[in-house]
N, C-alpha and C positions, 0 to 999 in steps of 0.2 A: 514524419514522426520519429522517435528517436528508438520505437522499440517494433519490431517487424510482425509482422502475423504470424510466425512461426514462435517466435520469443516469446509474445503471449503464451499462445496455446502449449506450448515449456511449461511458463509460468504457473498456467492453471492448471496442467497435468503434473505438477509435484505439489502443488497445493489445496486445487480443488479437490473433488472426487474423481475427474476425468478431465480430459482436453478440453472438452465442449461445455464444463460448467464452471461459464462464466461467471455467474449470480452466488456463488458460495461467498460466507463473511470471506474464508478462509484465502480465495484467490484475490478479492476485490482487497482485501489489508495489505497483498502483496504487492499487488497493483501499486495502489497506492505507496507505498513503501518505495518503490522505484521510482515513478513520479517523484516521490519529496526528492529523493536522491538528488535525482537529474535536476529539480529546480535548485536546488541549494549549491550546486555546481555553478550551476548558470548564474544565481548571485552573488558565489565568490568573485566571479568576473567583471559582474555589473552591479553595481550596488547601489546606483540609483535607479532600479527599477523597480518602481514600485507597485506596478499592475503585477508584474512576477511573484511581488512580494506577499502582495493581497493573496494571490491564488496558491503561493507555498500558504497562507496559516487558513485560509478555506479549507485546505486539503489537507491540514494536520488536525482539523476540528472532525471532515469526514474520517479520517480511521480511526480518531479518538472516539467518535461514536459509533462504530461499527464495533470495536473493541470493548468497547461499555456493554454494548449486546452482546457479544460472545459470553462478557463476563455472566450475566443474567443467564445465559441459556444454557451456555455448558465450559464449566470453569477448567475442565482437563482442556476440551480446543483448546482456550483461550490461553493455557498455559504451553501449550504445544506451540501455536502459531509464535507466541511468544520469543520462545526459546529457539526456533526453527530461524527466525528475520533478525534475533539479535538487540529486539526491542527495549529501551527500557522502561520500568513499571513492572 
């Protein structure tokens, strides 16, 4: 996989709450976030792939709806994670 068990647990320690939580909106948008990255990479390269393709706009519909919850729950996160990944919206 393109991102190590340490990388993670980085990732969810400056965005979760702590290392070990996994399950926050806040680390899983980031998550996700790197994810698209890396796919979008990958289909500069290849650009008949369309199973890649499929699973980049799957995975921009999940943090689009994680982010729709954040908005709902608490609109400061949701502006923080925002500003934080560089998002637009």
């Amino acid at each position: 996989m393109y991102l190590s068990k340490e990388e993670k647990q980085e990732m969810f320690a400056k965005h979760g709450k702590n290392k070990s939580d996994t399950g926050s909106a806040e680390g899983q948008i980031a998550l996700f976030t790197q994810r698209i990255e890396h796919l979008t990479q990958h289909l500069k390269k290849n650009r008949k792939d369309y199973n890649t393709e499929r699973s980049l706009v799957m995975l921009v519909g999940k943090r689009r709806s994680l982010l729709d919850y954040l908005i709902k729950k608490d609109i400061l996160r949701y502006r923080a994670i925002v500003k934080e990944l560089g998002l637009r919206k």
